[in-house]
N, C-alpha and C positions, 0 to 999 in steps of 0.2 A: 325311145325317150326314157329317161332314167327317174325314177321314185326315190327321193330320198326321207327317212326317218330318223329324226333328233331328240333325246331323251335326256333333257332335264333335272339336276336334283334339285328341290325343292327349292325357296329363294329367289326372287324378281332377278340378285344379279347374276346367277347362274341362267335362270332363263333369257335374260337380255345377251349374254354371250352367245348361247346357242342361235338366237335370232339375228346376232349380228353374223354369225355363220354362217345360218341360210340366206342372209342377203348376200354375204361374198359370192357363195356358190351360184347361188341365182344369177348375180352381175357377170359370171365369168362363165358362164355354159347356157349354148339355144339347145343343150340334151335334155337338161332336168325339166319334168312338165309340171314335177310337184316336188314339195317340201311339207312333211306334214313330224309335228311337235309334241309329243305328249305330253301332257300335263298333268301331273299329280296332284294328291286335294288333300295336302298335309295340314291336320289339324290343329297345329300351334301356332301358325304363322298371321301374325296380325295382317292387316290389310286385303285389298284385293287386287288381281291381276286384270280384271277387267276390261279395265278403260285402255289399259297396254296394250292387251290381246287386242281390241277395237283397233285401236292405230296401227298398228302392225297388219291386221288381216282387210284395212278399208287401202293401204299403200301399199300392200305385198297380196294379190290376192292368189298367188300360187301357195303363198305360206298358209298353211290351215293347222288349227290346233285340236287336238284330240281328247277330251278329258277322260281320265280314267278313272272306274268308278273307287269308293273311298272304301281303305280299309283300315278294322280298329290295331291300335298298339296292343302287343300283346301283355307287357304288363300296367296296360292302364294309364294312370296320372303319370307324366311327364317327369316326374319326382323320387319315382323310382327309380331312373335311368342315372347311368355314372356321370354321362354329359350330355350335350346336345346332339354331335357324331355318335354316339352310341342309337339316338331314337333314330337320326337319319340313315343309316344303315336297315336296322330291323327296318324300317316301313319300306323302303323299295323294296329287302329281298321280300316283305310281303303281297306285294302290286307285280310281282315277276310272272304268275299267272295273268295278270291285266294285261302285262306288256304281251304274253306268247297271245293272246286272242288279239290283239291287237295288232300283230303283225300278220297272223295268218287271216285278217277281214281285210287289211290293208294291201297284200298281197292278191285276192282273189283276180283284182283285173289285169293285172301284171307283176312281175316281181319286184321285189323292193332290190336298187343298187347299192345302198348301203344303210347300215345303221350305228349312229355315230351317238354317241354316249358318252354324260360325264364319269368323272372316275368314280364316283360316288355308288353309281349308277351300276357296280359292277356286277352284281350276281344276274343283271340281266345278258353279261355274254353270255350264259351259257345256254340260255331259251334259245338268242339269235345262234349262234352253231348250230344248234338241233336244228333249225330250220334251216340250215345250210344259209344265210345270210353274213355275207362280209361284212363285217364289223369292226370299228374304229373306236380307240378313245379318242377325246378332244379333251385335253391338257391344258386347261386353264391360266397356271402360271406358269414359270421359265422351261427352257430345257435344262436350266441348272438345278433346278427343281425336280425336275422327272428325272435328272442321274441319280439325284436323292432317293428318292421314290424306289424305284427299280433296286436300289439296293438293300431298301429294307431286310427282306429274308437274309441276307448275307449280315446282318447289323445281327439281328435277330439270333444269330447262330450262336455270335462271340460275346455277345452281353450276359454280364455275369450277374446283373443288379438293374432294377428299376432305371432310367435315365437320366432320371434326378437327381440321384445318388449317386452316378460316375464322376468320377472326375477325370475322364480321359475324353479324347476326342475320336470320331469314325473316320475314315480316309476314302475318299469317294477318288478311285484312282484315275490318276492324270487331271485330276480337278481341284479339289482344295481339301482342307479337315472340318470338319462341323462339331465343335465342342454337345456333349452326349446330351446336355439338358436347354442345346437348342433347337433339339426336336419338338414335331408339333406337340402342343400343350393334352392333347391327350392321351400322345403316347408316353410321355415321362412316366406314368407310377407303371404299366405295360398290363393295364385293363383288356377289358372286351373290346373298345374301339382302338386298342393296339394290334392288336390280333386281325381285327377286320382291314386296317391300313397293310399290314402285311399280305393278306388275300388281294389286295387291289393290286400291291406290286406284280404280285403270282401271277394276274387275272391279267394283266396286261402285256405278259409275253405270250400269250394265246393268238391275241389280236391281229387282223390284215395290218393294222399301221397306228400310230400317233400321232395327233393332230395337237402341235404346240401352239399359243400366243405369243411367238417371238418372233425375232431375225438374225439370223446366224451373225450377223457384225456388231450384234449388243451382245454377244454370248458365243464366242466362241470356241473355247476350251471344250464348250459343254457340246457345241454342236457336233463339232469333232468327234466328241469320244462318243457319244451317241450312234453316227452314223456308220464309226470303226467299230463299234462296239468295246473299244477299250477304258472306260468308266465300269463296265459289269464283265471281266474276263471270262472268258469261258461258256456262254450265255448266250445266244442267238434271240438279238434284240429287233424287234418287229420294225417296217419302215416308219421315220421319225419326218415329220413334213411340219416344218417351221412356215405359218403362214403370216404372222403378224408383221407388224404390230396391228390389232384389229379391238377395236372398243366401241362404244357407242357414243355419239355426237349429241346429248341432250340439252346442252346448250343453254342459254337462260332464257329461250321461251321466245322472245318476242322479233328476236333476227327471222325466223323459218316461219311460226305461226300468226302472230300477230297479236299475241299477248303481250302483257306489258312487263316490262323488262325485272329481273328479280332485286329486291328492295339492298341485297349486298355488293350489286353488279353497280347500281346508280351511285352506292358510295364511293366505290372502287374509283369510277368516273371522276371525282373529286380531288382522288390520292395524287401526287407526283407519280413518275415513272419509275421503277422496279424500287419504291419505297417500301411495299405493306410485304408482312409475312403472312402467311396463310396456312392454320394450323387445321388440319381435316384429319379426320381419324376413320373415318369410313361407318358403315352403318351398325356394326357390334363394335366400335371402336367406345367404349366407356372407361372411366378412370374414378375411384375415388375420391370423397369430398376431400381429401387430406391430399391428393395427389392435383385436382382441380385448383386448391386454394396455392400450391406451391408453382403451378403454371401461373395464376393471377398474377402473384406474387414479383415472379418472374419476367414479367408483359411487362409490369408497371416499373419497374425499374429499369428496364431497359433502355425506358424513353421508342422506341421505335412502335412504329406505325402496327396494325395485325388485324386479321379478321380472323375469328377464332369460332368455328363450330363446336357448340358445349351439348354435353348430353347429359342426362341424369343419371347420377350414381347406379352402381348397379345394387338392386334390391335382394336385404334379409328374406324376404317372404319366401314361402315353399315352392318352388315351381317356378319363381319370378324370371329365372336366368335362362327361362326358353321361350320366353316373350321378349318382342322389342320395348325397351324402356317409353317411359312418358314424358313427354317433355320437362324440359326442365323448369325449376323455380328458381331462376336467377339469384333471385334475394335473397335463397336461404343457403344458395352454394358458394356462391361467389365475398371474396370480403365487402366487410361494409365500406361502400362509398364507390368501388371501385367502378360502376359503371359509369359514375359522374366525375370522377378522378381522370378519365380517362375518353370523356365522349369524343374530345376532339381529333382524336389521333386511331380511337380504337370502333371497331364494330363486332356486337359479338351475336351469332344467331341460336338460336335451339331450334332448329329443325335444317331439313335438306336445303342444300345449296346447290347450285350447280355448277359443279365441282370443273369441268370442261371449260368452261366459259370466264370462270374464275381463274385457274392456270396461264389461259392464254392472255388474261387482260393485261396491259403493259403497264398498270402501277402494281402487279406481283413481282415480286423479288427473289422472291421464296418459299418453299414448302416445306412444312414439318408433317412429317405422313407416316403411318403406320406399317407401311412398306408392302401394303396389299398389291398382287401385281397388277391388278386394272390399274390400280392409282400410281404405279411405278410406268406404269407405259402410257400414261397422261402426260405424266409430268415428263416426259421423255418427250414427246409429241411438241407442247407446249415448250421447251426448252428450259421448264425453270429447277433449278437447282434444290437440291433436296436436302431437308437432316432427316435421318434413319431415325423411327420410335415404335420398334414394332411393338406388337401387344398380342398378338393371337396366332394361330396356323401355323402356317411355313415363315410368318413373317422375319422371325429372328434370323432364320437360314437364308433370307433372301437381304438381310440388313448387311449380311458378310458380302453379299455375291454386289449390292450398289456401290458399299464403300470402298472393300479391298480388291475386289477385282474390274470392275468398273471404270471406279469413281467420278460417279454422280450424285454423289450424296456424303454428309458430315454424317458423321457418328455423334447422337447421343450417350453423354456415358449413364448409366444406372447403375446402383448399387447392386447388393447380393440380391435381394425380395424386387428388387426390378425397379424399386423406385427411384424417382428423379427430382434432383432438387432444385428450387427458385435460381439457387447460382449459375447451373450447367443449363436451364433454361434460358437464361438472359445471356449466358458467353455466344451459345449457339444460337441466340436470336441476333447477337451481333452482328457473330463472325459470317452466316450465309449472307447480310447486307454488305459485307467489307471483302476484305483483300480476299480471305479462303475462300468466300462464296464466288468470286468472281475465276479462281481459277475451275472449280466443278463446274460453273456455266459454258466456260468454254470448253468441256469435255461432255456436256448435257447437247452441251449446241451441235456438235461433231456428232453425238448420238440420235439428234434430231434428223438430221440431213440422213443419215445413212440408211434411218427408218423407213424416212419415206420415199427414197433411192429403191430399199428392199421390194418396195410395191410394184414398181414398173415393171413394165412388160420385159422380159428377157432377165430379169434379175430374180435372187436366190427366195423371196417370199412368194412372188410371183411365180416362175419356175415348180416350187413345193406345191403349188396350189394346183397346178396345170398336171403335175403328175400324178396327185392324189387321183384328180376325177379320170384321167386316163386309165388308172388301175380299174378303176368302176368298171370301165367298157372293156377290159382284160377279164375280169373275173366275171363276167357275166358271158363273155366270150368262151370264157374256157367251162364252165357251164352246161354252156348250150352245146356244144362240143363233145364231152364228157358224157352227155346223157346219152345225148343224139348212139357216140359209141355203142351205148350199151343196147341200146335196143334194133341196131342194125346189126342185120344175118348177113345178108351179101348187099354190092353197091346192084341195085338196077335202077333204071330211069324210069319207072312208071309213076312214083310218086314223088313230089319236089316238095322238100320242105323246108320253107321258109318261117325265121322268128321276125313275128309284128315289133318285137321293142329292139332288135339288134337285125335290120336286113342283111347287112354286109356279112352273114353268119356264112350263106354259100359259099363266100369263097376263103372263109376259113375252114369250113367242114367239108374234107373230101366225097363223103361219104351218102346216102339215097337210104330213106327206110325203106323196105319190103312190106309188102301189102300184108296185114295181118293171116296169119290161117287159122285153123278152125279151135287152135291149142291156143289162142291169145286171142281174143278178138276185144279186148279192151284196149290193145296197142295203141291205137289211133287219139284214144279219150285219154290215155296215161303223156302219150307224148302233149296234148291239146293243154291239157292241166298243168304239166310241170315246166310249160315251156311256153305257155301261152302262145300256140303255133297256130299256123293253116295247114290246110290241105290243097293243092290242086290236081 
């Protein structure tokens, strides 16, 4: 039976991926007997994981979660730090000792088959190799994303300037060009959490494999060059296993639980059919009062229907910008009148919606999204048609990959400073309800089917998934094999030795230890430990 351990970086939607993870592997292997999560206890993060962790381990009870104990930042108040990646970084590679005692407690009753990790999470590869432990990334967004990735060091070589200041574009080969300052937003000045994105690319040709959220028919160029390894010339790129599309189904509550249904879904209920646009920005997804009042703006003139997730500006205060914002005060963000200008046609929330449940409802027409890829393979799922607005991460590099190679989604245009005005607000609220929108639905729609095509048995998600966990039982094969080698003198029959988590070993292992003699006699306890074996 196979032990697998999952490692988290910090943030519910990083931990709900990895759990939607372990539920896959679970669903699709009677090998694994456990799945166990580590949990980090990062000290800025509002809220708590509790009541999650509760539901998840009262309906997955092989999934168990591990907390690990807390350690401080090294320099202090959050405010110190260049950004937010900058503090996430330094604290895992601080909990890297957490994780090696962690694996070697979790290990005692048999060995762990893999340990699988977000990128985030990287200085913890090199604990797991020291412990001889195969180790996986789990790649979050595209594989047009990880050809990015992966190329960083090579980006890194030829840049002459900060990425803000180029005006040239990088060439991700056999892929597309990525204009230099729509790299992630921390690497543009080429800080300390530039540097560390560069160690993740590094960190990640070490690896048994990479574990994407995609499916080769949403991303093809990318899949390809990935698996030819012609996106990184020269470069011997680890196995690439597309298992998606894979998200979580949180739904508005009261279809599964028996809650009562969420107060923007019963509007929705109301709406005509693919009338409402639906503007989500995700959970760092914030904007400016002056950028807020120019979306109002925007709504109200358009005359079309919208439910619009609003959050509160983001805060002067020192430290503010590593906390989740408070909600909002409508009245002091919003123009005057505009929620009563507008009650009949509009609804607008300040706080979490459910964003799954809203996608799929058939008075949505459209999404204006920030191009995060959980919420890009939603709205893929969902079938509904997209404008690109990114605002953070990879999102700008994934707004090229929906529109122009895709197209599943209208482009926002924004100015130089990013900003976006009342007019290209209202053109693009139009046009996803009219003629444009309806040709990206019908290539959203072709995307939807194919996704969930990918999942079946005998096809390319499915397929990636089935070979990952076979490698598990190759490398754990080869192992046991391996050792067994070294500590056999000659084959005799007097003692049989069989592995308790891999029986089938016999007849991969030609070979019989020899009864220890008097120059070893801890043979028997060295094989018992590192193989968790018998004797007969």
């Amino acid at each position: 039976m196979e032990k697998i351990v999952l490692y988290p970086s910090p943030g519910i939607g990083h931990l709900i991926s990895m759990v939607e993870l372990g539920k896959l592997l679970l669903s699709n292997s009677s090998s694994i007997s456990s799945i166990t999560i580590l949990i980090v206890n990062f000290p800025f993060l509002t809220g708590s994981y509790s009541s999650y962790i509760s539901s998840v381990s009262a309906s997955f009870p092989s999934i168990t979660f591990l907390s690990l104990p807390s350690v401080p930042l090294l320099l202090g108040d959050p405010s110190n730090y260049e950004d937010f990646e900058q503090i996430i970084f330094e604290f895992l590679r601080s909990n890297s000792n957490n994780v090696k005692q962690s694996l070697e407690s979790i290990s005692i009753s048999s060995p762990v088959s893999a340990f699988i990790l977000d990128f985030f999470c990287y200085p913890a590869l090199e604990v797991s190799l020291s412990l001889k432990i195969p180790t996986y990334y789990f790649y979050t967004s595209g594989a047009s994303a990880l050809a990015l990735c992966l190329n960083l060091p090579v980006f890194d070589k030829i840049a002459t300037d900060s990425y803000r200041n180029l005006k040239t574009s990088f060439e991700i080969p056999g892929l597309f060009s990525v204009p230099a300052d729509h790299m992630l937003e921390p690497m543009l000045d080429r800080g300390v959490s530039y540097y560390e994105f560069v160690k993740v690319a590094e960190t990640m040709l070490k690896s048994d494999g990479i574990i994407v959220n995609s499916f080769e028919s949403l991303e093809v160029k990318a899949v390809k060059g990935l698996k030819q390894g012609t996106c990184l010339p020269g470069t011997q790129i680890p196995p690439v296993y597309c298992i998606g599309p894979l998200f979580a189904n949180r739904g508005g509550g009261a279809e599964n639980s028996g809650e009562e249904r969420h107060e923007c879904l019963k509007w929705l209920d109301s709406q005509p059919s693919k009338s409402v646009v639906y503007l989500g920005f995700g959970s760092r997804g914030v904007f400016s009062k002056e950028q807020i009042l120019e979306i109002a703006f925007g709504l109200e003139r358009s005359g079309v229907r919208f439910l619009w997730t609003v959050r509160a500006p983001p805060s002067e205060e020192k430290g503010a910008k590593f906390s989740d914002p408070p909600d909002p005060d409508l009245d002091l963000i919003l123009p005057v009148g505009f929620l009563d200008r507008t009650k009949d046609r509009g609804h607008v929330a300040k706080s979490w919606v459910p964003q799954i449940a809203i996608l799929g409802h058939e008075s949505v027409g459209g999404f204006f999204s920030h191009c995060g890829w959980n919420s890009t393979l939603e709205a893929v799922d969902a079938g509904a048609p997209m404008v690109a607005w990114p605002l953070y991460a990879e999102q700008r590099f994934n707004k090229i990959l929906i529109v122009e190679e895709i197209g599943i989604a209208l482009p926002m245009d924004e100015n130089e400073d990013w900003f976006v005005s009342s007019s290209e607000i209202e053109k693009r609220v139009k046009q996803i309800l009219g003629s444009e929108g309806d040709v990206v639905r019908k290539q959203m729609l072709e995307m939807r089917e194919k996704g969930k095509i990918a999942l079946n048995e005998g096809q390319s998600s499915n397929v990636a998934l089935t070979t990952l966990m076979e490698s598990w039982v190759a490398e754990l094969d080869s192992a046991d094999c391996a050792l067994l080698a070294e500590l056999t003198v000659e084959p005799i029959p007097l003692i049989r030795v069989f592995s308790v988590q891999a029986p089938h070993i016999e007849e991969k292992c030609s070979k019989f230890s020899k009864p220890p003699d008097s120059k070893d006699s801890n043979l028997p306890k060295k094989i018992l430990d590192q193989l968790r074996i018998g004797v007969m």
